[in-house]
C-alpha positions in Angstrom: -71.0 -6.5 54.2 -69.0 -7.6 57.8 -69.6 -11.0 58.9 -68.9 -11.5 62.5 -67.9 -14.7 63.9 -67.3 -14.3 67.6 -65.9 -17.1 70.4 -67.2 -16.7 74.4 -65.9 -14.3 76.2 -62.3 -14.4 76.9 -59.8 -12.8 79.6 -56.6 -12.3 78.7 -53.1 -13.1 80.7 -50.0 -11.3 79.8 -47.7 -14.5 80.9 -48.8 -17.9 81.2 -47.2 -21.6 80.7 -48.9 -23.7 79.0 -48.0 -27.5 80.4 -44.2 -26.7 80.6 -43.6 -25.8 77.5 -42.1 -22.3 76.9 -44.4 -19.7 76.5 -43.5 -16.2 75.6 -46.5 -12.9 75.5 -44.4 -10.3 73.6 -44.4 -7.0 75.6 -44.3 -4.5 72.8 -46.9 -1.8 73.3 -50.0 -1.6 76.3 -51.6 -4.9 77.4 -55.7 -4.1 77.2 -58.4 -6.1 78.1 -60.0 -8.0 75.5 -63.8 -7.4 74.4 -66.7 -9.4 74.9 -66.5 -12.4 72.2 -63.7 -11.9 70.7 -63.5 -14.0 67.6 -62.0 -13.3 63.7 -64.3 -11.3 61.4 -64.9 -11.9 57.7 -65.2 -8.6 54.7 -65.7 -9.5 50.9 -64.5 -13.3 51.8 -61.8 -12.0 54.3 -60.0 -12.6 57.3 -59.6 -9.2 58.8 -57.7 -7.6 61.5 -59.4 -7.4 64.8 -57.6 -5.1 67.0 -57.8 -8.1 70.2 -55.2 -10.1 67.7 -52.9 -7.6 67.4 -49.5 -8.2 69.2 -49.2 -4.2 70.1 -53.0 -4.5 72.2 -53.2 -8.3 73.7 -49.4 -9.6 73.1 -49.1 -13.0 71.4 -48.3 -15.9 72.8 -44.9 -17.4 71.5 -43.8 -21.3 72.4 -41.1 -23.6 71.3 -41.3 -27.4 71.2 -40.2 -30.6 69.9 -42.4 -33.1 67.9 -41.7 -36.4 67.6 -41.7 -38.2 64.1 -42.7 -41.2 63.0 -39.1 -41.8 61.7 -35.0 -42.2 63.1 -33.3 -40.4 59.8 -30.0 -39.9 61.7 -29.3 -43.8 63.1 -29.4 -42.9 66.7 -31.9 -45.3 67.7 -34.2 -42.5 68.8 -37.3 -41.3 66.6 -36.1 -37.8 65.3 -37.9 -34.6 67.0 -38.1 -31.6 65.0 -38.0 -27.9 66.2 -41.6 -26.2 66.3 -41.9 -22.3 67.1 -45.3 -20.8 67.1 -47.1 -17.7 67.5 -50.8 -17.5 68.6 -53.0 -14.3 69.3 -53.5 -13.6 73.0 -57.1 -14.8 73.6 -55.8 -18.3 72.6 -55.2 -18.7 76.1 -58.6 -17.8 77.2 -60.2 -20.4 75.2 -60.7 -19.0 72.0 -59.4 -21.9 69.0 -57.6 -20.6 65.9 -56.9 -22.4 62.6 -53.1 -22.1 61.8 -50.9 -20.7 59.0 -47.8 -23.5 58.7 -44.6 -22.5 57.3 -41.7 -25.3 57.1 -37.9 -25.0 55.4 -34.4 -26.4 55.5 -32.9 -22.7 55.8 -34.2 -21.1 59.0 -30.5 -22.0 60.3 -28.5 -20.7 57.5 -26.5 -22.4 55.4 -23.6 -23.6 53.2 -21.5 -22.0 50.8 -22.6 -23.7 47.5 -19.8 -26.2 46.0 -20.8 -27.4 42.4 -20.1 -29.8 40.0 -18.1 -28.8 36.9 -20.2 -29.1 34.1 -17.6 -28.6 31.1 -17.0 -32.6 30.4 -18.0 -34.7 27.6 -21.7 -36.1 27.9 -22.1 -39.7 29.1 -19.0 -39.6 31.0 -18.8 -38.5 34.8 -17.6 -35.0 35.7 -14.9 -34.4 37.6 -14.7 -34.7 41.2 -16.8 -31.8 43.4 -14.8 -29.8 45.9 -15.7 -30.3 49.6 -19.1 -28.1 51.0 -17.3 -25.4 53.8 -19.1 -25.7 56.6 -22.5 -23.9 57.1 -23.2 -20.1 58.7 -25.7 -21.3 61.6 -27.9 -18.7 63.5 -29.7 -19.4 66.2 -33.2 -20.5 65.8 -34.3 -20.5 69.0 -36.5 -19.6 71.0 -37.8 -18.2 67.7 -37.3 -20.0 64.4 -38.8 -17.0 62.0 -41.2 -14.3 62.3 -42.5 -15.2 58.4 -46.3 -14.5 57.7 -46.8 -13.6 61.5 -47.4 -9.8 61.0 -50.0 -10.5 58.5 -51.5 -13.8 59.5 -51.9 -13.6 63.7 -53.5 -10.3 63.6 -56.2 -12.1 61.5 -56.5 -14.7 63.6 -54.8 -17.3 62.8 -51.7 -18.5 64.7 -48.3 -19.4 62.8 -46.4 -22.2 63.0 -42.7 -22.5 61.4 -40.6 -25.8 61.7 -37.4 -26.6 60.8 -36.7 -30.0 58.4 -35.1 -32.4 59.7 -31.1 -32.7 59.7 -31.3 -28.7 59.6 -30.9 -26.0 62.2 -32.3 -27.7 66.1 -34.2 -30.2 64.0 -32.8 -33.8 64.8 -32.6 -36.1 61.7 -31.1 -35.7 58.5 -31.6 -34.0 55.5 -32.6 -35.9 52.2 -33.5 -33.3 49.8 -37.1 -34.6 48.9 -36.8 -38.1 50.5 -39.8 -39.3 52.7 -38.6 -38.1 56.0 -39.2 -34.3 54.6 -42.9 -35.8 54.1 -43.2 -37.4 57.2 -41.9 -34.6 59.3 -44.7 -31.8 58.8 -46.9 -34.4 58.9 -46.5 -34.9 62.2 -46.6 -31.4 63.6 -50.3 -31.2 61.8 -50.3 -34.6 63.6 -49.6 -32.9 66.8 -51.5 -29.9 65.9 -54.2 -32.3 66.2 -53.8 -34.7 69.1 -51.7 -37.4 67.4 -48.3 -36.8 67.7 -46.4 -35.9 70.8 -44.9 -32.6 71.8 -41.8 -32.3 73.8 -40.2 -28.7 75.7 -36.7 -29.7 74.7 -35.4 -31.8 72.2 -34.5 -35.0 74.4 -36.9 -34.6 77.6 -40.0 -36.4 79.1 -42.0 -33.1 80.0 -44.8 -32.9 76.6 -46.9 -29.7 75.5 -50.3 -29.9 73.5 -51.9 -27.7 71.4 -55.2 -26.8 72.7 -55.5 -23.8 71.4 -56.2 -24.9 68.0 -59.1 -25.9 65.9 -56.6 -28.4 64.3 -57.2 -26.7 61.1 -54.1 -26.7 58.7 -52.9 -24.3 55.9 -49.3 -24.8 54.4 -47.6 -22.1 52.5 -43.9 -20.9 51.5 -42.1 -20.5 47.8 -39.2 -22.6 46.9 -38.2 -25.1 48.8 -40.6 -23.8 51.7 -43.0 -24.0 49.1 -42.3 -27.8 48.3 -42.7 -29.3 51.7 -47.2 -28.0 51.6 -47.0 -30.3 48.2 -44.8 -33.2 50.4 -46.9 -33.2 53.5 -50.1 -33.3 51.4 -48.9 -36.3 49.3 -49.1 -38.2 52.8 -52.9 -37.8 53.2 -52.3 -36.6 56.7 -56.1 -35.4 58.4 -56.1 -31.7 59.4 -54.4 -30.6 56.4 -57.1 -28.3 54.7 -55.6 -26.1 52.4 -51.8 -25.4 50.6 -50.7 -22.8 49.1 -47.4 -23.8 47.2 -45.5 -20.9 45.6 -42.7 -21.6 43.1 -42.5 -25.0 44.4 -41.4 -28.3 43.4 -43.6 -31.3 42.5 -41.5 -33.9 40.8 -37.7 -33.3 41.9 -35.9 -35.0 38.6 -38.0 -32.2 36.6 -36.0 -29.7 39.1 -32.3 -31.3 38.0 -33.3 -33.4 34.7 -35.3 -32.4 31.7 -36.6 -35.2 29.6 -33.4 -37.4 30.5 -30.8 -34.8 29.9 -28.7 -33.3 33.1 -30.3 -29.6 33.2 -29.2 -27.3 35.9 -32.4 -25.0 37.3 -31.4 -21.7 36.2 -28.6 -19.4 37.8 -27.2 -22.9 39.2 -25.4 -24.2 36.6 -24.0 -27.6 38.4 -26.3 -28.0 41.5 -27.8 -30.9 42.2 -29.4 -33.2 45.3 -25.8 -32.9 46.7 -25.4 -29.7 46.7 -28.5 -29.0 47.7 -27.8 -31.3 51.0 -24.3 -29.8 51.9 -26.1 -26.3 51.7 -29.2 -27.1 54.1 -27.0 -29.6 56.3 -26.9 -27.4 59.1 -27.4 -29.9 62.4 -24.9 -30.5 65.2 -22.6 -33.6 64.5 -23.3 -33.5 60.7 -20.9 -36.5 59.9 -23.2 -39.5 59.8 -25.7 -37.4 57.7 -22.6 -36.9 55.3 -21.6 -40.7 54.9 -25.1 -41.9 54.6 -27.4 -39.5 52.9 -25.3 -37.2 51.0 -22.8 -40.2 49.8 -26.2 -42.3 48.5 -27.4 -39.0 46.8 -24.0 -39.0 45.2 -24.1 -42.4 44.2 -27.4 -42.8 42.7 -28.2 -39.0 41.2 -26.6 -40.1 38.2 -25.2 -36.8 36.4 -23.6 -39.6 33.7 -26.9 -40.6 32.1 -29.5 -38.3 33.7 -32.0 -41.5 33.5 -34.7 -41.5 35.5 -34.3 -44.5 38.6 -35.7 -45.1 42.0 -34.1 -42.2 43.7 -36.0 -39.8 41.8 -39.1 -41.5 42.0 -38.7 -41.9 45.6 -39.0 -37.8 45.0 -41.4 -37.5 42.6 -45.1 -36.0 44.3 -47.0 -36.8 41.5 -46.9 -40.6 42.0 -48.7 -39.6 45.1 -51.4 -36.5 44.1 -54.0 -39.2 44.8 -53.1 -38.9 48.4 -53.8 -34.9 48.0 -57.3 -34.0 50.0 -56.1 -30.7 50.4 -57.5 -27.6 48.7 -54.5 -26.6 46.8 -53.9 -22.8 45.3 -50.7 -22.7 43.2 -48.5 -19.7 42.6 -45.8 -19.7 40.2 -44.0 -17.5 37.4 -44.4 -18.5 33.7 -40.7 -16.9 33.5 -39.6 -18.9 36.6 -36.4 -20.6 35.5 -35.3 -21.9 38.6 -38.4 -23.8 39.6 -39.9 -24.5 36.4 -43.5 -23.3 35.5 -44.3 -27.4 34.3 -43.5 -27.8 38.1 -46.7 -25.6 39.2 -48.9 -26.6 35.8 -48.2 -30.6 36.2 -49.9 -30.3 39.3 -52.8 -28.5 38.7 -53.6 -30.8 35.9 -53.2 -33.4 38.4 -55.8 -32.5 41.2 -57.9 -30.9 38.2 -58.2 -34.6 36.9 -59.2 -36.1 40.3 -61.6 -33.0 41.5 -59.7 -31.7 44.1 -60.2 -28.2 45.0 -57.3 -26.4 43.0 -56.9 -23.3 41.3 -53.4 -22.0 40.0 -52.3 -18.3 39.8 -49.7 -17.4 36.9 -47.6 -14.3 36.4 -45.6 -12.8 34.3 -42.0 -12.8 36.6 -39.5 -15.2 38.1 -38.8 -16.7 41.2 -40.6 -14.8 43.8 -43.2 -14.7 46.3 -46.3 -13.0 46.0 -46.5 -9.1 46.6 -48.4 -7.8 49.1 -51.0 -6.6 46.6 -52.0 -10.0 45.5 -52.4 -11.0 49.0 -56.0 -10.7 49.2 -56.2 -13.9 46.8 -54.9 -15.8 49.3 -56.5 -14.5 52.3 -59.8 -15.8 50.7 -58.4 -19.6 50.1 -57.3 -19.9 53.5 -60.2 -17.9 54.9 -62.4 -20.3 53.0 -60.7 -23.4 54.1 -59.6 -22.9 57.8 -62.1 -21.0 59.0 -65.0 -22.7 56.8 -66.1 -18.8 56.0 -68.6 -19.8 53.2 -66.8 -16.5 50.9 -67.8 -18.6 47.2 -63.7 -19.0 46.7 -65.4 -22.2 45.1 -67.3 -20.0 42.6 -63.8 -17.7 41.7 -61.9 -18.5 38.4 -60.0 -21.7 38.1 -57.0 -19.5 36.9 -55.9 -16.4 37.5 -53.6 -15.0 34.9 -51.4 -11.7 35.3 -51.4 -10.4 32.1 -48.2 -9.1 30.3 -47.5 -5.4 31.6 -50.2 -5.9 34.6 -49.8 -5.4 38.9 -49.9 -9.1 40.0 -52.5 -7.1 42.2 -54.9 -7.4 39.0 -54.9 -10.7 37.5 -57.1 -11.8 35.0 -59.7 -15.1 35.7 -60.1 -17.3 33.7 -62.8 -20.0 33.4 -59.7 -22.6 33.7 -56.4 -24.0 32.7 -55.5 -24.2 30.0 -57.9 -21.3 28.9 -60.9 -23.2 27.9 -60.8 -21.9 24.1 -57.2 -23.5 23.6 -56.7 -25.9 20.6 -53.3 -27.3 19.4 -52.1 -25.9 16.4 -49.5 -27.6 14.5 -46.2 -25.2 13.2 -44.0 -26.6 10.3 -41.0 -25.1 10.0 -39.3 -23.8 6.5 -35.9 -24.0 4.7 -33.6 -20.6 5.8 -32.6 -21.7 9.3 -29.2 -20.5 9.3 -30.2 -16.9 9.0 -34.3 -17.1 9.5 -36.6 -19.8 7.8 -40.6 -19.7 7.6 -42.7 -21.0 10.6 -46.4 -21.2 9.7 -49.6 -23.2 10.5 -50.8 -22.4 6.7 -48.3 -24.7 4.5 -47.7 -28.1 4.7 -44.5 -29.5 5.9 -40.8 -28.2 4.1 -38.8 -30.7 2.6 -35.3 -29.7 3.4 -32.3 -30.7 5.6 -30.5 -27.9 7.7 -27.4 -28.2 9.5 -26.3 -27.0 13.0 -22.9 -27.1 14.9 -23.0 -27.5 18.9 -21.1 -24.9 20.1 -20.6 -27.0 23.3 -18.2 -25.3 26.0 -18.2 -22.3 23.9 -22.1 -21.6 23.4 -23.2 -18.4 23.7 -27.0 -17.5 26.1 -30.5 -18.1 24.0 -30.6 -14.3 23.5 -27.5 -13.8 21.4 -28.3 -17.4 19.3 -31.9 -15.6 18.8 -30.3 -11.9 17.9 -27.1 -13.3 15.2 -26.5 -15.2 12.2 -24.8 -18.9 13.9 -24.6 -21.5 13.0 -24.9 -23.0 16.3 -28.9 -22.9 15.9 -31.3 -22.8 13.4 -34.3 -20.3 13.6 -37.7 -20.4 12.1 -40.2 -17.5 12.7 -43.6 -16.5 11.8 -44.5 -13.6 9.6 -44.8 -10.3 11.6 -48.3 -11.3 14.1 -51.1 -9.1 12.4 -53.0 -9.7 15.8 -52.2 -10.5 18.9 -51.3 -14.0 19.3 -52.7 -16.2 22.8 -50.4 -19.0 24.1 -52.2 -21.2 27.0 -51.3 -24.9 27.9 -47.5 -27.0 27.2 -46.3 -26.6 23.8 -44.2 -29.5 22.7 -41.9 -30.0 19.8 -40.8 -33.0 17.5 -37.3 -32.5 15.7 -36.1 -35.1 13.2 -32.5 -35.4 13.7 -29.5 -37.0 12.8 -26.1 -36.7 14.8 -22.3 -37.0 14.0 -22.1 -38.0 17.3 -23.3 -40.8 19.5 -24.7 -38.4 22.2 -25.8 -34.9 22.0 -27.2 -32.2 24.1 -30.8 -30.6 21.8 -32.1 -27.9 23.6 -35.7 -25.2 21.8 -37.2 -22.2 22.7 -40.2 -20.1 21.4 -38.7 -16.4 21.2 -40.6 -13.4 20.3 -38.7 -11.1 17.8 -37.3 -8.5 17.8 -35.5 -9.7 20.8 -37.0 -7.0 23.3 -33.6 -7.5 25.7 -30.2 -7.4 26.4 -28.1 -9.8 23.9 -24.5 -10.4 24.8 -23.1 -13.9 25.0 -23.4 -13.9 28.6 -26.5 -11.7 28.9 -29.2 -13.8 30.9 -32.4 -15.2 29.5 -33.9 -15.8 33.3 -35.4 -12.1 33.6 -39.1 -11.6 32.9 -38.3 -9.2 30.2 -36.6 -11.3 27.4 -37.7 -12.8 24.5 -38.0 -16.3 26.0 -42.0 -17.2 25.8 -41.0 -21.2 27.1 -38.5 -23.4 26.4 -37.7 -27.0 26.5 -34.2 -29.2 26.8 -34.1 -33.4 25.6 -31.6 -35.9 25.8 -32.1 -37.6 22.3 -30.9 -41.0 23.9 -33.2 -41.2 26.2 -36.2 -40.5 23.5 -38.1 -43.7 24.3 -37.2 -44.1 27.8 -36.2 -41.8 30.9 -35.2 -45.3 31.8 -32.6 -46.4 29.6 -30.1 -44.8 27.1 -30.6 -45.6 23.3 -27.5 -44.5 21.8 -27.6 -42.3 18.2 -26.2 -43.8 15.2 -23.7 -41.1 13.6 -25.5 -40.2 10.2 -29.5 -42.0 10.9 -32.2 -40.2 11.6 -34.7 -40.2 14.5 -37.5 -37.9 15.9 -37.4 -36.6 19.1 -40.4 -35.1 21.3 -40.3 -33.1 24.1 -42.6 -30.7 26.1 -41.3 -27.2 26.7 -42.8 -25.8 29.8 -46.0 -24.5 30.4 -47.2 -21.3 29.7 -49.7 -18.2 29.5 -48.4 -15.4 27.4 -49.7 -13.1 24.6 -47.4 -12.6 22.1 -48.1 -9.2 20.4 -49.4 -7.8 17.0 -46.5 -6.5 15.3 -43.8 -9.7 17.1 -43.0 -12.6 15.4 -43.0 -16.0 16.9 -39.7 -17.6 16.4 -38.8 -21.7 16.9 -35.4 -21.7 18.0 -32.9 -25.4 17.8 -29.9 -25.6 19.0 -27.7 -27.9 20.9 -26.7 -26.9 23.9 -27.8 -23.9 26.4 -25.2 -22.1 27.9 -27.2 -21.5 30.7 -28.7 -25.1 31.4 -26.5 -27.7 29.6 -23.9 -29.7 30.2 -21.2 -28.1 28.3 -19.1 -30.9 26.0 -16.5 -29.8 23.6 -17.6 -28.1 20.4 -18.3 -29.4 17.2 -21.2 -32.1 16.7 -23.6 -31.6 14.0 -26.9 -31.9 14.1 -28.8 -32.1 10.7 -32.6 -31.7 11.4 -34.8 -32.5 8.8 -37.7 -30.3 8.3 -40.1 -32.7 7.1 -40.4 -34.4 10.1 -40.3 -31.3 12.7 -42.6 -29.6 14.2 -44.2 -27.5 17.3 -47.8 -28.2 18.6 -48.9 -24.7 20.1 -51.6 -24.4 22.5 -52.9 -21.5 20.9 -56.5 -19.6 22.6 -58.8 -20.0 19.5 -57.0 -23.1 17.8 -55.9 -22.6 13.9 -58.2 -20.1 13.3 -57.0 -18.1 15.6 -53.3 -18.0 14.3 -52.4 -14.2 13.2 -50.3 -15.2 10.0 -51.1 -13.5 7.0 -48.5 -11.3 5.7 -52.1 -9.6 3.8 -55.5 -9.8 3.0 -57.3 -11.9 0.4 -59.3 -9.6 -1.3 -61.6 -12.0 -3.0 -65.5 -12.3 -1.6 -65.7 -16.0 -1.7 -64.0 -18.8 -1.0 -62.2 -20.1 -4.4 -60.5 -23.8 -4.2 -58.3 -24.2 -7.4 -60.4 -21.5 -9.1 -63.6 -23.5 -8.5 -65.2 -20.8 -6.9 -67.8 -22.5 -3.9 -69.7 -19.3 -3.4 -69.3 -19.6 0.0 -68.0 -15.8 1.5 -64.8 -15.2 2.1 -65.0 -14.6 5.9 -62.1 -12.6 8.0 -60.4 -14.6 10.7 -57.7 -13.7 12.6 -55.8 -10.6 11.6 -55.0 -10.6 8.2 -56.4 -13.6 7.4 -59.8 -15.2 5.4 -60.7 -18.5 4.8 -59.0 -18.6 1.4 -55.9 -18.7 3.1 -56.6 -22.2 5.3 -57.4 -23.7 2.4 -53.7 -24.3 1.1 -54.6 -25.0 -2.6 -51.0 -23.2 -3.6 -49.4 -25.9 -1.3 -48.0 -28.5 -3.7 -50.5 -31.6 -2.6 -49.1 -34.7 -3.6 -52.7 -36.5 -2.9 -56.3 -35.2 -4.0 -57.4 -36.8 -1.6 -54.6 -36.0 1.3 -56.1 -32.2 -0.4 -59.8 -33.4 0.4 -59.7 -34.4 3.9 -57.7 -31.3 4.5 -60.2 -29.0 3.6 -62.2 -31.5 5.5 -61.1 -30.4 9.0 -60.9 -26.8 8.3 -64.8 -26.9 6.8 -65.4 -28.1 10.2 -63.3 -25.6 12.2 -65.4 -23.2 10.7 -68.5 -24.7 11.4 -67.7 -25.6 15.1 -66.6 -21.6 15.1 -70.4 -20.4 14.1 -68.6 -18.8 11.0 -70.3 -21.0 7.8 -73.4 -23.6 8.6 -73.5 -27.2 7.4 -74.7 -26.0 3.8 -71.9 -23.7 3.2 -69.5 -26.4 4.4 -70.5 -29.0 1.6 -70.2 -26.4 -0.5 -66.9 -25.9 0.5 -66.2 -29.8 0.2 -67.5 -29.8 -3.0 -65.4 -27.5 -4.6 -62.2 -29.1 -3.1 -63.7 -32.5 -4.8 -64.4 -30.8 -7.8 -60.9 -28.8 -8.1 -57.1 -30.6 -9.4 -55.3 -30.1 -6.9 -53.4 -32.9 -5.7 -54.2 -34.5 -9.1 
């Protein structure tokens, strides 16, 4: 059914200024007059296109202006002004008030060829110097800075709004790469957006515009960087700001250029950092004093010696300001996005999921990418919803929508939330035979051997050749072939007991599904959608207590080291195998030291918890089926029936009673827990779990 909102009457001018500022009605196709009450109109939860919004029919109206900030980033003395294009639908001027679609970014202008830092040195000592930025390719953003989202959003009736950040293209200021002033400055065009801040016709004149055209109502979007600056601006609390949509953005910018203390490069930019990122957006006028303050600090502070964490990346870290976040936030990220990483997107919906703040996140199955056109209609809804208060239920939608492997991103697949709701943490051990393939199971207790690995440093070959060869530059575990398909929801982590010949060392893991399904050279990339990466993670071991400090190995000892790998929602297949990959360091990610440290990983004391839909019960890993009818514990048989769980398996097979128990009672408590997986499953009642109990009492194992 139509909903039909409709304003007064309007009359519709084909030029107009608007108090001085610049005011453009595009010409393209016949000028007609607009009809009685024009205002948006709402289908299934939708903004729709109303023919008096089109550009072609009644033409937009275009201005430029300069907003004034709350801050003086370039040292001039002068609070910075950043450059604001806009474009409106033509009953605007007539008195009709639109909510607005806000896009912001540090690359309208152009940009920089990229100049990185060498990342083939020793760890813990600096890298060599970085060559000098050229300087940028400008264009000219004015008097329009980007035409982005306006075909779609203006004929729906919204107006668009694109700045540029400061220190980039006609923006005064200078950029900071995730510093405060990147914050501040969208906050005060929603600022201005709603009577607050003041709006200037050129960059360094008296004569101010106002937007009165506007029900003040704010919705941020963009992917990358673009996508970033929604999560900055909302951090600051700033009134007006009603909805984001963040795609493939950033929320804590050490997790962008660090990984658990160790320097890690975000994939296909192997020695980028804050730096680099600042010569390459530095696009102002007069970019010298930018250069000796900014980028010099950035170059002082980053820290690609250590990798610690320390007060410049705090200073860029969102999440120590979610509580500020009043927005209703939609995220949009790839769970094969190695660029921005998918812990980026997940971190933050755990976040405002935690505090109650409208949220819900959208996963696929690809990269680094903005949403297709297909998938659009999930975020017409959210905005629709939040900026023109359409009551569409959006609230009553699935708290995650999940593109299943092989499916349009068109089509994804709700979910009650995220993690699925159904996920428990399994615990995998993994099992002597490393250098070619060991075991990796949920259904034996711990191995008891030492394997050995060789860093292959500034000779490593990619994750898909380590995963595909006998090396012994990394040590692979892997499940029996999956006799049922096999959910992963949530952040797996991983706990590797190590010991060193060196006093630092790069220790990089990845789940892999096996056979590899693509290409596996040495240099063949692992950052498509199509290889066998399911996550992965990277650790500095020195910094395993601390992101603060550095506590050195001792060549020979052994310590355990536990890291998150990033989060994820992927089904690995009936007929794959999931594989633990260790190694040292990644080719792709690392720094790159010379070859030859060991690492000696003792499997006693490693591990990976996997958030698995359906917990241990659920885990596919029985090479066949236990044909017996009930459940026998160290041939005292409990009578209880021998019920089928996932694939292959029955209950017999949980209870471990070939596993050599050093403890009867270690033996007891064990079947314990799985008694009670089963009853908290609906598969035995209370009865048939004592019985179960009891026979494990009664049985001698352990003894």
């Amino acid at each position: 059914m139509s909903v039909r909102t409709r304003s007064p009457r309007v009359a519709v001018s084909v030029m107009t200024a608007s108090a001085g500022a610049l005011v453009l009605a595009t010409l393209a196709g016949p000028v007609t007059a607009a009809a009685d009450d024009v205002g948006p109109v709402f289908v299934d939860g939708q903004a729709q296109i109303v023919p008096e919004f089109q550009n072609q029919n009644v033409p937009w109206i275009r201005e430029e202006l300069w907003v004034e900030t709350e801050f003086d980033s370039d040292g001039d003395g002068a609070l910075d002004r950043v450059h604001v294009t806009l474009a409106r639908p033509g009953p605007t001027d007539d008195g009709l008030k639109v909510p607005v679609v806000y896009e912001t970014s540090p690359y309208y202008a152009g940009s920089a060829p990229l100049e990185f830092w060498s990342v083939n040195h020793e760890l813990g000592q600096p890298p060599p110097p970085r060559g000098v930025a050229p300087e940028p390719s400008r264009r000219n953003t004015s008097p329009i800075i980007s035409t982005s989202h306006e075909s779609y959003w203006v004929p729906r009736g919204f107006a668009v709004v694109h700045s540029e950040s400061p220190g980039t293209g006609l923006s005064q200021g200078c950029a900071s790469v995730g510093g405060e002033n990147e914050s501040l400055a969208p906050k005060a065009v929603i600022d201005w957006l709603n009577g607050r801040a003041t709006g200037y016709t050129t960059p360094d004149g008296d004569e101010t515009v106002d937007a009165t055209w506007t029900t003040g109502k704010v919705g941020m979007t963009g992917t990358s960087y673009n996508g970033t600056l929604p999560i900055a601006a909302a951090t600051t609390g700033v009134k007006g700001l009603e909805a984001i949509i963040p795609v493939a953005a950033i929320s804590e910018w050490y997790q962008y250029y660090r990984n658990n203390g160790a320097v890690r490069a975000p994939g296909g930019f192997q020695g980028e950092d804050l730096d680099v990122l600042f010569d390459y957006i530095n696009t102002r006028q007069n970019r010298e004093y930018c250069i000796e303050t900014v980028r010099e600090k950035l170059m002082a502070e980053q820290d690609r010696v250590t990798g610690d964490y320390s007060k410049l990346w705090d200073e860029r870290n969102y999440m120590d300001d979610v509580h500020q976040i009043k927005a209703a936030t939609l995220i949009w990220h790839g769970t094969n996005d190695w660029n921005v990483m998918p812990q980026q997107g997940v971190q933050l919906y755990e976040a405002l999921k935690q505090q109650n703040t409208p949220a819900q996140i959208y996963l696929h199955q690809g990269g680094h990418s903005s949403p297709a056109g297909g998938a659009m209609p999930i975020l017409n809804r959210w905005f629709t919803r939040y900026l023109w208060d359409h009551e569409n239920n959006v609230e009553q939608d699935p708290r995650a929508w999940i593109v299943r492997e092989g499916a349009s991103t068109a089509n994804p697949t709700g979910y009650g939330n995220y993690p699925n709701p159904a996920m428990q943490e399994v615990t995998l051990t993994p099992h002597e035979g490393g250098d070619t393939t060991g075991g990796l199971t949920s259904l034996a207790l711990p191995g008891t051997a030492t394997e050995t690995l060789v860093d292959a440093g500034n000779t490593a070959c990619n994750a898909g050749w380590l995963a595909t060869q006998q090396s012994e530059n990394r040590l692979l575990y892997a499940t029996p072939e999956l006799s049922a398909d096999l959910h992963i929801s949530g952040v797996p982590s991983v706990t590797v007991r190590l010991a060193s010949s060196a006093l630092r060392t790069n220790l990089s893991a990845a789940l892999v599904r096996l056979p590899w399904p693509s290409a596996s050279g040495c240099t063949s990339s692992t950052r498509s959608s199509n290889t066998g990466i399911v996550t992965r993670g990277w650790t500095d071991p020195t910094n395993r207590q601390s992101l603060y400090r550095e506590d050195l190995l001792q060549p020979g000892e052994f310590v355990d080291v536990t890291f998150n790998m990033q989060g994820t929602d992927k089904i690995v297949r009936a007929g794959e195998r999931l594989g633990l990959m260790i190694f040292s360091t990644d080719n792709e990610f690392s720094i790159r030291p010379q070859p030859g440290t060991e690492l000696t990983v003792d499997l006693a004391g490693t591990s990976v918890e996997l958030p698995v839909v359906g917990g241990p019960l659920a885990m596919p890993v029985c090479d066949s089926v236990d044909p017996r009818g009930t459940v026998v514990i160290g041939g005292v048989d409990s009578g209880v029936p021998n019920h089928a769980l996932a694939g292959h398996c029955t209950i017999n097979d949980h209870i471990l009673d070939d596993e050599p128990w050093s403890n009867h009672g270690r033996f007891v408590d064990h079947v314990t827990d799985v008694s009670g997986e089963l009853v908290a499953a609906g598969l035995i009642d209370n009865s048939e779990r004592a019985a179960l109990i009891r026979a494990a009492s009664m049985s001698e194992i352990g003894r």
